[in-house]
C-alpha positions as CSV (number, residue, x, y, z in Angstrom):
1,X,72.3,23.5,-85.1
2,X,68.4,23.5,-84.9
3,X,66.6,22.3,-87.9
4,X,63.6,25.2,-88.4
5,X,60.5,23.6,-90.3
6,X,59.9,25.8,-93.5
7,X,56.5,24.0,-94.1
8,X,52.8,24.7,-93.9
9,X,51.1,24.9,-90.1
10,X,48.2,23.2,-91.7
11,X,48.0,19.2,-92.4
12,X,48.5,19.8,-95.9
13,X,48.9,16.4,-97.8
14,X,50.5,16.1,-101.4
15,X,48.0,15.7,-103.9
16,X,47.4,13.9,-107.1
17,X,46.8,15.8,-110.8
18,X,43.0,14.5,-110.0
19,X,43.0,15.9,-106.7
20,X,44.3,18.9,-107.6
21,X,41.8,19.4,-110.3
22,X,38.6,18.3,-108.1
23,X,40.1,21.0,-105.6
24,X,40.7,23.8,-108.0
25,X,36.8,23.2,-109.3
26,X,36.0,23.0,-105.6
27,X,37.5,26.4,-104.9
28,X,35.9,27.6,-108.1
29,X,32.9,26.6,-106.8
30,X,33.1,28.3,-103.4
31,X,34.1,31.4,-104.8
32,X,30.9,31.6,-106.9
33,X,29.3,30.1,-103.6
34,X,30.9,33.3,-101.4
35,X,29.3,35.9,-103.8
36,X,26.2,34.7,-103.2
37,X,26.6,34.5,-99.2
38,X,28.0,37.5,-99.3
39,X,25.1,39.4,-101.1
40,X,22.7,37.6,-98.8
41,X,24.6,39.2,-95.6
42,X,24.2,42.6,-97.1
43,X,20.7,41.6,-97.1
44,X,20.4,40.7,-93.7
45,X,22.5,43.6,-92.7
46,X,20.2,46.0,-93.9
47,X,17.6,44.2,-92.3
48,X,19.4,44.3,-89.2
49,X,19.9,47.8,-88.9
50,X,16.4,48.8,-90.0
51,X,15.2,46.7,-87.3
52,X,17.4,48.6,-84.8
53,X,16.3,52.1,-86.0
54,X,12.8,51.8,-87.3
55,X,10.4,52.1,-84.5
56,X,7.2,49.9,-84.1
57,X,8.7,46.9,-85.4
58,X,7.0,44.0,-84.2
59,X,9.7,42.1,-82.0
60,X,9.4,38.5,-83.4
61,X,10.0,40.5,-86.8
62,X,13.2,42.4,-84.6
63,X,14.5,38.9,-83.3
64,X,14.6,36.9,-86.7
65,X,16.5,39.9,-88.7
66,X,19.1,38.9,-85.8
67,X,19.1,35.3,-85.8
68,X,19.1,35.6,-89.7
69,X,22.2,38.3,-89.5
70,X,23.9,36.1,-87.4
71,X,23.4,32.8,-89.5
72,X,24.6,34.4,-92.6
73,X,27.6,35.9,-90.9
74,X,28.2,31.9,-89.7
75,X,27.9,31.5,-93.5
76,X,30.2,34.0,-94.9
77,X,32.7,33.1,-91.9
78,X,33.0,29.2,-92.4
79,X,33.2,30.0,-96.3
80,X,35.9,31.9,-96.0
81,X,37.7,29.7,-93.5
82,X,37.2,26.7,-96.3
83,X,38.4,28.8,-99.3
84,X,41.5,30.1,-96.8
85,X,42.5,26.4,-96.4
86,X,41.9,25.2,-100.4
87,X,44.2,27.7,-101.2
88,X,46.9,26.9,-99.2
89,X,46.3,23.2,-99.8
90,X,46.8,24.1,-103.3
91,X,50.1,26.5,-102.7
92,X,51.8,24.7,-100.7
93,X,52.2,21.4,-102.8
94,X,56.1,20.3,-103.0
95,X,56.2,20.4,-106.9
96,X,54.5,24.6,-107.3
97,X,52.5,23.8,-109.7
98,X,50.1,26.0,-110.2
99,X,46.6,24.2,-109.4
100,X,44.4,27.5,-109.2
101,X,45.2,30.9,-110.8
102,X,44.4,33.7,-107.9
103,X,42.3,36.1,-109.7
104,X,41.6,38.5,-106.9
C-alpha cells in the first residue's frame, strides 16, 4: 500500500498560542491593508482608462496612469498572495483551533 500525504502543499509549521495570535492580528491587519489597496486600484483604473479614451492627454501624464495601474495591481496581487498563505497557516494547524474567524 502507498501512504498518500493528507497535509498542506505549503511549509506550514505548527505554531504557538502567541504565534497564532500575532498571525491572526497580522491577517487582521492585511485585510484592513487590502481595502485600502484595493480602493487605490479602482483609482488607478479609472485613471487608466481615461487615459486610453480621452484624447489630448499629454503622454508623460498617459505613461504614469500605467506604471501607477500596474504598481497597484503588484500591490493588490502580493496582498492577496500573503493573506492566501496566513490563512492556511492558520487552518491547517494539527490541533483546529480556530486562530481567525473567516468573516467573508
Amino acid at each position: 500500500m502507498t501512504t498518500v500525504y493528507t497535509g498542506s502543499v505549503f511549509g506550514i509549521r505548527e505554531l504557538t498560542d502567541e504565534q497564532r495570535a500575532a498571525t491572526g492580528k497580522e491577517l487582521a491587519w492585511l485585510e484592513a491593508d487590502l481595502i485600502r489597496r484595493r480602493n487605490r486600484l479602482a483609482y488607478w483604473s479609472l485613471r487608466k482608462t481615461q487615459a486610453e479614451t480621452i484624447p489630448g492627454i499629454r503622454e508623460e501624464l498617459r505613461q504614469s496612469a500605467f506604471y501607477f495601474h500596474a504598481r497597484a495591481e503588484e500591490l493588490v496581487n502580493s496582498g492577496e498572495r500573503l493573506r492566501a498563505y496566513l490563512v492556511a497557516e492558520l487552518q491547517d494547524q494539527p490541533d483546529h483551533r480556530p486562530a481567525y474567524q473567516y468573516a467573508h
